[in-house]
Biopython code that builds the backbone (N, CA, C, O; Angstrom):
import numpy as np
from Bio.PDB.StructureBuilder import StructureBuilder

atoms = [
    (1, "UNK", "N", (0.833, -1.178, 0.000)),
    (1, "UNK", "CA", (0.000, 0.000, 0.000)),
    (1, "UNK", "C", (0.881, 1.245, 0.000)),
    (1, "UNK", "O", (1.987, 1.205, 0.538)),
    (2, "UNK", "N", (0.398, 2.412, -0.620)),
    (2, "UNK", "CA", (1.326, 3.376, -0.798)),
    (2, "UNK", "C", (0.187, 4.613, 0.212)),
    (2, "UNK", "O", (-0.958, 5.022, 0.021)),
    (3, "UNK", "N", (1.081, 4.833, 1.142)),
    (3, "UNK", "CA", (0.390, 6.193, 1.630)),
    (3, "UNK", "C", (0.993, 6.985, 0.832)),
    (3, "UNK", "O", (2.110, 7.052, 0.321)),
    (4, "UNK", "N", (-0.440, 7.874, 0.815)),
    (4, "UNK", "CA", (-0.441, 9.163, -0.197)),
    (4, "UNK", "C", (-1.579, 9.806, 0.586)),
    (4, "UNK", "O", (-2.597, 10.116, -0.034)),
    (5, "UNK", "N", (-1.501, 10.015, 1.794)),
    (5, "UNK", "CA", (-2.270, 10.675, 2.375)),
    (5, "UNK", "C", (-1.447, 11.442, 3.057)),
    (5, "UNK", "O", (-0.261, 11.113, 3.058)),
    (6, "UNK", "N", (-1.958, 12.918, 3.969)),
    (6, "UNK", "CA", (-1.254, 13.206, 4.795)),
    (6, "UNK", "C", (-1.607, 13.828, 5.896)),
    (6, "UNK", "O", (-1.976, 15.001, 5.824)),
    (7, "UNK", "N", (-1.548, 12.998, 7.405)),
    (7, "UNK", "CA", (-2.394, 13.275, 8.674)),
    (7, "UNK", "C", (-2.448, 14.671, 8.607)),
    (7, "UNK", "O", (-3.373, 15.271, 8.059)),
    (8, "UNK", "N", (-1.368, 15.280, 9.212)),
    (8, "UNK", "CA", (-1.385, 16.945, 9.564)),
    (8, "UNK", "C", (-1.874, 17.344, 8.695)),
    (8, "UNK", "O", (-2.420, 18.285, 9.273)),
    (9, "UNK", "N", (-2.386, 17.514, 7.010)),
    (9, "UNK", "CA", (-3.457, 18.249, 6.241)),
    (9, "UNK", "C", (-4.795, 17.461, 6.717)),
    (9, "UNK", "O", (-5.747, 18.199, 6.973)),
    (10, "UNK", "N", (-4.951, 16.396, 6.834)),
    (10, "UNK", "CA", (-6.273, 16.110, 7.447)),
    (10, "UNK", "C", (-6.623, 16.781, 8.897)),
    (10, "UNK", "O", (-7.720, 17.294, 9.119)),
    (11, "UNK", "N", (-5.467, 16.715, 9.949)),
    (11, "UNK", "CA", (-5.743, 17.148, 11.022)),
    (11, "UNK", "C", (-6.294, 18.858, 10.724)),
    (11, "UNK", "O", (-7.241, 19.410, 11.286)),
    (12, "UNK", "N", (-5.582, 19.318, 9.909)),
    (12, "UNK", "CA", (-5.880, 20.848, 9.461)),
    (12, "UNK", "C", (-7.260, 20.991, 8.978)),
    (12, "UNK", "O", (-7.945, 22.005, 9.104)),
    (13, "UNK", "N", (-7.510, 20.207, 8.577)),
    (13, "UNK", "CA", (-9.172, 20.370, 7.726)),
    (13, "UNK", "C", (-9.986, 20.282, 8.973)),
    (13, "UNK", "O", (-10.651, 21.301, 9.159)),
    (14, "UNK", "N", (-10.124, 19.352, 9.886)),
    (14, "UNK", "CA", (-10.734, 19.384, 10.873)),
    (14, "UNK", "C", (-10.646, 20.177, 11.990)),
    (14, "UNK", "O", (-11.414, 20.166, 12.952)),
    (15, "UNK", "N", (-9.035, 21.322, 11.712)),
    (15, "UNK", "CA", (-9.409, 22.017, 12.589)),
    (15, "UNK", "C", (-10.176, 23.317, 12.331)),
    (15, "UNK", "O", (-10.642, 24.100, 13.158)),
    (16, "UNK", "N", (-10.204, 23.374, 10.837)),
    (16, "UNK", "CA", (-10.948, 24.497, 9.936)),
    (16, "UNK", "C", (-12.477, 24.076, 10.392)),
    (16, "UNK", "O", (-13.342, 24.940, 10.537)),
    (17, "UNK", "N", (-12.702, 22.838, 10.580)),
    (17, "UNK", "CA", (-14.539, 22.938, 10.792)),
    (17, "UNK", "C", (-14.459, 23.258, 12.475)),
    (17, "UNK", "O", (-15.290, 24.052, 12.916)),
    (18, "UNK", "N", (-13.898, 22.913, 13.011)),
    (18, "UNK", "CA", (-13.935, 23.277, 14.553)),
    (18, "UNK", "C", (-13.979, 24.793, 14.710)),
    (18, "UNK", "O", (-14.914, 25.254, 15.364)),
    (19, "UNK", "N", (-12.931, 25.756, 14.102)),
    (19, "UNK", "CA", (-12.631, 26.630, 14.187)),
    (19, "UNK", "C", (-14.310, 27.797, 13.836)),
    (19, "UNK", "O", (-14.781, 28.823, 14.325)),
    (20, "UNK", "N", (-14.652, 26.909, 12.819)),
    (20, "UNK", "CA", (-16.194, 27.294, 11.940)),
    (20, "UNK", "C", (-17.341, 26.876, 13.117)),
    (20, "UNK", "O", (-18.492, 27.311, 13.081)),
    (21, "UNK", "N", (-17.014, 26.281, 13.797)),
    (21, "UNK", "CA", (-18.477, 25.199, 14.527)),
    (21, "UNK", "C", (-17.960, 26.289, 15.344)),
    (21, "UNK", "O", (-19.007, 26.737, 15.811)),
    (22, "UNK", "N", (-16.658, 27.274, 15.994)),
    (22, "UNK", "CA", (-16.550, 28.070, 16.970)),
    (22, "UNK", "C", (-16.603, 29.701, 16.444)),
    (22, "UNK", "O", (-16.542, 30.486, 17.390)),
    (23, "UNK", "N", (-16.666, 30.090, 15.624)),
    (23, "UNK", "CA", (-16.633, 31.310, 14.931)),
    (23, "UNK", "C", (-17.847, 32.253, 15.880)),
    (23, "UNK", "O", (-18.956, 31.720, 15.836)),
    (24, "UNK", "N", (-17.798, 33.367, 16.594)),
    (24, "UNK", "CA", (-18.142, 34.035, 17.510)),
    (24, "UNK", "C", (-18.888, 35.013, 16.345)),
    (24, "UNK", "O", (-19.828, 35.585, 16.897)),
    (25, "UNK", "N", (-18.842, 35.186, 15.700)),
    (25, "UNK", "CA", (-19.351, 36.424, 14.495)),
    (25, "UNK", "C", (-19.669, 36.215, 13.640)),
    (25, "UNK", "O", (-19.582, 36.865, 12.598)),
    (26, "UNK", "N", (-20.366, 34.752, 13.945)),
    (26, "UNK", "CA", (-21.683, 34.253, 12.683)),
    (26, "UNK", "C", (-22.371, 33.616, 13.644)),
    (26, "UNK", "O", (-21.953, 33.540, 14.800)),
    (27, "UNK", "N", (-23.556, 33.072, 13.219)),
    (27, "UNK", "CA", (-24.851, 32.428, 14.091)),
    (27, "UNK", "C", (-24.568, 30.804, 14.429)),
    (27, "UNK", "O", (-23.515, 30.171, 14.503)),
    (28, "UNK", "N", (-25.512, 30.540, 14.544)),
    (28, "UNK", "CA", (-25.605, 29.161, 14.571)),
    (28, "UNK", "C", (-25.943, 28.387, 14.068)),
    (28, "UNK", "O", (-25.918, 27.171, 14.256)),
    (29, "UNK", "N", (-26.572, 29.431, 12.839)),
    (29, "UNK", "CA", (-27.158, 28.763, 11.638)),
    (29, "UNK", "C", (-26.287, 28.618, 10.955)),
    (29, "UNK", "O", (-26.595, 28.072, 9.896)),
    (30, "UNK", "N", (-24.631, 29.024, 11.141)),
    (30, "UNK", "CA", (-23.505, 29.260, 10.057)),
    (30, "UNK", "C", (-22.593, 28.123, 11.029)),
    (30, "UNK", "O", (-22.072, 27.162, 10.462)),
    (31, "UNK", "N", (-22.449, 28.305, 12.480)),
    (31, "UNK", "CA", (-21.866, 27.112, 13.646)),
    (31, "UNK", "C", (-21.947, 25.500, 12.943)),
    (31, "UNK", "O", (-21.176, 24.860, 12.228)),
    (32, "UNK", "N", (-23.217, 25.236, 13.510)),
    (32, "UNK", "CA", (-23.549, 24.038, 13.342)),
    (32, "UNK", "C", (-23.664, 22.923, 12.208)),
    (32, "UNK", "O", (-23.793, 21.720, 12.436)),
    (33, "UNK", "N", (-23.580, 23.652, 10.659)),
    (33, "UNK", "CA", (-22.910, 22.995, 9.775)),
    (33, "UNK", "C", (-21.269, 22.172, 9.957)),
    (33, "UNK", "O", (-20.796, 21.115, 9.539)),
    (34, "UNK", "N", (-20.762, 23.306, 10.810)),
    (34, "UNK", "CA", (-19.389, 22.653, 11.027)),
    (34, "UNK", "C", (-19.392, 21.951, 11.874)),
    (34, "UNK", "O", (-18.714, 20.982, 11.533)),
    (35, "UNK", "N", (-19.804, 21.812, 12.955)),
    (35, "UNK", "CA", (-19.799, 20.659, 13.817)),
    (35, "UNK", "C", (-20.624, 19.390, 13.533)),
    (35, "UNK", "O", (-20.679, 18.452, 14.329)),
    (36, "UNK", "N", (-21.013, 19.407, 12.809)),
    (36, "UNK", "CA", (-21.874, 18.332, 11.856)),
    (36, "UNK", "C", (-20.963, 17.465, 11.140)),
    (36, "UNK", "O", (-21.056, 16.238, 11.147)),
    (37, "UNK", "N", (-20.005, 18.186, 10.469)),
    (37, "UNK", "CA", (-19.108, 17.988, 9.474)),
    (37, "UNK", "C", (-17.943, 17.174, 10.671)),
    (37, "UNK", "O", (-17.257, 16.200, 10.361)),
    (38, "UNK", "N", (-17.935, 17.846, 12.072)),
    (38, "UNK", "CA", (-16.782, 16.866, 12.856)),
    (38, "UNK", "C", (-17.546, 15.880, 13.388)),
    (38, "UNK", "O", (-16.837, 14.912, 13.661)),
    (39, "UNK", "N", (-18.419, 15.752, 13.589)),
    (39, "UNK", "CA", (-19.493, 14.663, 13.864)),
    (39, "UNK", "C", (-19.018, 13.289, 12.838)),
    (39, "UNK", "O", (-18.734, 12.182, 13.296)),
    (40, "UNK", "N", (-19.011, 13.577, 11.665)),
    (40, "UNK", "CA", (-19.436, 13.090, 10.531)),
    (40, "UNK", "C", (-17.958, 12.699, 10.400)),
    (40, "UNK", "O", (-17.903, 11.512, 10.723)),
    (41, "UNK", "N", (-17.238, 12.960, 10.210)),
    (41, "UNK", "CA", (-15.383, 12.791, 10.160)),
    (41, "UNK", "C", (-15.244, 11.923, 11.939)),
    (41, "UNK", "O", (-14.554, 10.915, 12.094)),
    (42, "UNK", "N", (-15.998, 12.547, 13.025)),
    (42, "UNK", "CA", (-15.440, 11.327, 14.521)),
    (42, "UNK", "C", (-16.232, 9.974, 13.585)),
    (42, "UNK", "O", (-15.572, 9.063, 13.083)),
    (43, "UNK", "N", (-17.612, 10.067, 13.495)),
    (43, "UNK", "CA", (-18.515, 9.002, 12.878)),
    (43, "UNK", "C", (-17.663, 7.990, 12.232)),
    (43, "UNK", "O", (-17.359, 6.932, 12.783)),
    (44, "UNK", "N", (-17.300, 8.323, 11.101)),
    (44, "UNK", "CA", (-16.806, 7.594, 9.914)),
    (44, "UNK", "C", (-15.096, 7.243, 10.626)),
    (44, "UNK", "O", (-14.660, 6.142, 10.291)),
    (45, "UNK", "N", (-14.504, 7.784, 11.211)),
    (45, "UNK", "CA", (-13.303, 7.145, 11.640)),
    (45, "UNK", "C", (-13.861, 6.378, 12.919)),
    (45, "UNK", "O", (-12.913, 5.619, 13.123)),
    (46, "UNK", "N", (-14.503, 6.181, 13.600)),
    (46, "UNK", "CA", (-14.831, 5.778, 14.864)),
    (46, "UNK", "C", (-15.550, 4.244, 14.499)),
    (46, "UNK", "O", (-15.584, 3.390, 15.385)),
    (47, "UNK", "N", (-16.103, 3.968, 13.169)),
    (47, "UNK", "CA", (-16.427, 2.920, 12.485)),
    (47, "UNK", "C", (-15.306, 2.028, 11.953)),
    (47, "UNK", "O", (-15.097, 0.834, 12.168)),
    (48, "UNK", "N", (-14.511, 3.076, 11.065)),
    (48, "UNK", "CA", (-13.428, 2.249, 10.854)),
    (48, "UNK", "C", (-12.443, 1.469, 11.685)),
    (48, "UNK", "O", (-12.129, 0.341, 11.302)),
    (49, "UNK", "N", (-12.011, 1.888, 12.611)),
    (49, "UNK", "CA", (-11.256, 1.842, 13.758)),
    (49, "UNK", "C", (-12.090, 0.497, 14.932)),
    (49, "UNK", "O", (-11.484, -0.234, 15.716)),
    (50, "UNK", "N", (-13.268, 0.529, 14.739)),
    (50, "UNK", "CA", (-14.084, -0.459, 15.054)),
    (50, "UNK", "C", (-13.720, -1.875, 14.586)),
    (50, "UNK", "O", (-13.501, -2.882, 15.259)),
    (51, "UNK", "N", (-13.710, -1.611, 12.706)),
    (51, "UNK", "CA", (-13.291, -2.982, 11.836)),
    (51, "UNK", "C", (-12.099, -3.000, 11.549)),
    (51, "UNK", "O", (-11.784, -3.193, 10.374)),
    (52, "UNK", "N", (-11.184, -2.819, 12.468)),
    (52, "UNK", "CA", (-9.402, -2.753, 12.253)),
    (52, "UNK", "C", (-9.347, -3.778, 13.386)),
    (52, "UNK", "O", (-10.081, -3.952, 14.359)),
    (53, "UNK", "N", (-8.153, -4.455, 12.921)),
    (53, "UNK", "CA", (-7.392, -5.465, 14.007)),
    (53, "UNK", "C", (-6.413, -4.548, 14.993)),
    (53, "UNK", "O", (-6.061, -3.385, 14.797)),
    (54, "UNK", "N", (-6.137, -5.263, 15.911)),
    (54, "UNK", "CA", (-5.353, -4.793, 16.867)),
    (54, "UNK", "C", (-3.887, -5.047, 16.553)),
    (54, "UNK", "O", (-3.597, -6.207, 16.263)),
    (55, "UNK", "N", (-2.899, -4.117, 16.569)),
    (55, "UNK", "CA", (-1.999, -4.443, 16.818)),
    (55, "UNK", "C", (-0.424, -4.762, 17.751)),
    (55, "UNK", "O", (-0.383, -4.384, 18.922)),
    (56, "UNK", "N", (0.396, -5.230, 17.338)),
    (56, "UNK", "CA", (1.596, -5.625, 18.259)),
    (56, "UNK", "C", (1.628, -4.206, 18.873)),
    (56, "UNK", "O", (1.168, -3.375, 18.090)),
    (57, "UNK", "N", (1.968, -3.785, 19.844)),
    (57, "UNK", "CA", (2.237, -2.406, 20.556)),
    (57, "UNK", "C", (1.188, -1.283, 20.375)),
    (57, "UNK", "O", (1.489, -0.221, 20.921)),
    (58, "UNK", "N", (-0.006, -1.322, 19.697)),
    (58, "UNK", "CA", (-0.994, -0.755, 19.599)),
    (58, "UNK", "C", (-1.346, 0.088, 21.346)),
    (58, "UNK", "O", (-1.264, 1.281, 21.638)),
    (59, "UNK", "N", (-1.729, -1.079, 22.200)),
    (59, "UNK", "CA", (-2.209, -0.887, 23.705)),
    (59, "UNK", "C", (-1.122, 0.105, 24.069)),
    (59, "UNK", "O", (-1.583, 1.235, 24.227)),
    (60, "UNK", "N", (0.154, 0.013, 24.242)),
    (60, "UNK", "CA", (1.268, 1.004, 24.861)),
    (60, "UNK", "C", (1.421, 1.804, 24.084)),
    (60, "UNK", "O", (2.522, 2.277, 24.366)),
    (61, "UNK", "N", (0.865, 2.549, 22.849)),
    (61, "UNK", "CA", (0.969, 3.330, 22.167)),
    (61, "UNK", "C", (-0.088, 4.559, 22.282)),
    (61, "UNK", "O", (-0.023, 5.784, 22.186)),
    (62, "UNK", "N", (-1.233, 3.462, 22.572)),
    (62, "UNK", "CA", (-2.705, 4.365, 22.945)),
    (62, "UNK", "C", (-2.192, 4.687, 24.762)),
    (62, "UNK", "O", (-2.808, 5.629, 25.261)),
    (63, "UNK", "N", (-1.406, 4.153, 25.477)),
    (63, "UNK", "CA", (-1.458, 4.354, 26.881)),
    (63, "UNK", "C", (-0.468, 5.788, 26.935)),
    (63, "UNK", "O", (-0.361, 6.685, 27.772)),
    (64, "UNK", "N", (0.123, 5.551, 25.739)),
    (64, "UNK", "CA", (1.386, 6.674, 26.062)),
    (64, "UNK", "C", (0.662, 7.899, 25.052)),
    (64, "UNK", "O", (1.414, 8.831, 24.764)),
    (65, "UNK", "N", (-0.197, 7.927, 24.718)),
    (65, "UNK", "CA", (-1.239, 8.921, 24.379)),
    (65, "UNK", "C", (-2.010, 9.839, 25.336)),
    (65, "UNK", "O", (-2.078, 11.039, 25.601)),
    (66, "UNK", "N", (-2.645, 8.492, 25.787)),
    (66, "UNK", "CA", (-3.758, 8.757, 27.016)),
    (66, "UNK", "C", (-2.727, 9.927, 28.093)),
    (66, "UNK", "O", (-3.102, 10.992, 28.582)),
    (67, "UNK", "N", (-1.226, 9.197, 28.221)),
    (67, "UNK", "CA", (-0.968, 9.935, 29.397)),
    (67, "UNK", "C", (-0.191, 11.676, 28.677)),
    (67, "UNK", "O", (-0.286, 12.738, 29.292)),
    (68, "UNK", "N", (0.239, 11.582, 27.843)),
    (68, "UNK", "CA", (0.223, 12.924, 27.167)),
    (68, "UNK", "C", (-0.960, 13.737, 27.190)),
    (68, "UNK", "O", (-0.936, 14.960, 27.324)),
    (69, "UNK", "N", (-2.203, 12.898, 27.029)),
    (69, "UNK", "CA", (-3.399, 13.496, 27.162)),
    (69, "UNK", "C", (-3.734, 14.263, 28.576)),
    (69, "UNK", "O", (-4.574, 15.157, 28.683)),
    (70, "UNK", "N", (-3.018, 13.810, 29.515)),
    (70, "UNK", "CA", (-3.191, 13.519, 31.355)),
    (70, "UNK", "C", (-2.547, 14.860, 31.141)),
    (70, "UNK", "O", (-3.198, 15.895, 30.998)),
    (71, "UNK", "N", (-1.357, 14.794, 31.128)),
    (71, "UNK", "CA", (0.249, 15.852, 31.486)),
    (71, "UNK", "C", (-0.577, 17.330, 30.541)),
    (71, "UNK", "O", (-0.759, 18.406, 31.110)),
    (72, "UNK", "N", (-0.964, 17.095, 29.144)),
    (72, "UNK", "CA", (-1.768, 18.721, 28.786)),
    (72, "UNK", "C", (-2.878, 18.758, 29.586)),
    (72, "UNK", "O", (-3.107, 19.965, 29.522)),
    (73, "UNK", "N", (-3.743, 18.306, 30.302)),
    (73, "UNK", "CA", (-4.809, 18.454, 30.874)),
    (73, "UNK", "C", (-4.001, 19.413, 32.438)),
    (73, "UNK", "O", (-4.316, 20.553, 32.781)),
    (74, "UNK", "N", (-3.144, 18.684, 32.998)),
    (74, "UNK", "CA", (-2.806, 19.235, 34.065)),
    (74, "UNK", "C", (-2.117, 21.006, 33.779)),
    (74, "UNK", "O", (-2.278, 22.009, 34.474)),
    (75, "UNK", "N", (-1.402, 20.843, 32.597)),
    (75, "UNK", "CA", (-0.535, 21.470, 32.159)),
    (75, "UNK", "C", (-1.557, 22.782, 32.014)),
    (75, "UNK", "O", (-1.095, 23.900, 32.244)),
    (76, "UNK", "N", (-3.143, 22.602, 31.576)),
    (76, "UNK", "CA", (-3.874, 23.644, 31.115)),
    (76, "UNK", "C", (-3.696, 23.800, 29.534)),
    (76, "UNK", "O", (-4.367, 24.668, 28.973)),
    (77, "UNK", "N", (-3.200, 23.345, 29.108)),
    (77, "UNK", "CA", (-2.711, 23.389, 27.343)),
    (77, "UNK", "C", (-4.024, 22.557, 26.620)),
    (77, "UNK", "O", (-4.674, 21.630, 27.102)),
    (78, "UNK", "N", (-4.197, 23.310, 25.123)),
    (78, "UNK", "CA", (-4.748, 23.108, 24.433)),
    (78, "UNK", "C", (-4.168, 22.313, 23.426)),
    (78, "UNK", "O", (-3.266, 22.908, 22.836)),
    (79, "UNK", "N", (-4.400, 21.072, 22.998)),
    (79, "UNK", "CA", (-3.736, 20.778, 21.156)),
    (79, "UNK", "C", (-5.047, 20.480, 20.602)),
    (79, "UNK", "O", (-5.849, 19.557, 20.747)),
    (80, "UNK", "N", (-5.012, 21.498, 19.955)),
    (80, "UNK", "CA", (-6.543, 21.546, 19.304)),
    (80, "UNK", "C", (-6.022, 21.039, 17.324)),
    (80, "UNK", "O", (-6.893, 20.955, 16.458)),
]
sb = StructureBuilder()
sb.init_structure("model")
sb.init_model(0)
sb.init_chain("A")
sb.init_seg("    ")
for serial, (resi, resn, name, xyz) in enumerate(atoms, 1):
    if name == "N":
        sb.init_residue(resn, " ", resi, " ")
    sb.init_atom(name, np.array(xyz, "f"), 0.0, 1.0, " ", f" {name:<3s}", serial, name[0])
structure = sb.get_structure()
């Protein structure tokens, strides 16, 4: 398989609808399209990830996530 994808432009697109689902100086009639759209992008990866196998070091990979997740939470930091 050839990746030809690339996370950080995907991560970027999703932070463009977040940024839109948060936009202070349009409504909510202009909001909520975008958070629809991250709905719809958690949805569809949250399925896939469902019908994926597990792999060798997968578990200590997600643990050493989780706790990066811990350390910005304490930290007060955002990685949006």
């Amino acid at each position: 398989m050839i990746i030809d994808w690339n996370v950080d432009r995907i991560i970027n697109e999703c932070r463009k609808m977040y940024a839109g689902a948060n936009d202070p100086y349009v409504t909510g009639w202009n909001n909520w399209p975008c958070k629809q759209d991250l709905y719809r992008v958690k949805f569809a990866v949250d399925a896939m990830l469902a019908e994926t196998s597990t792999f060798s070091g997968e578990e200590e990979w997600l643990g050493e996530q989780e706790k990066e997740k811990v350390v910005r939470i304490l930290k007060n930091e955002q990685r949006i």
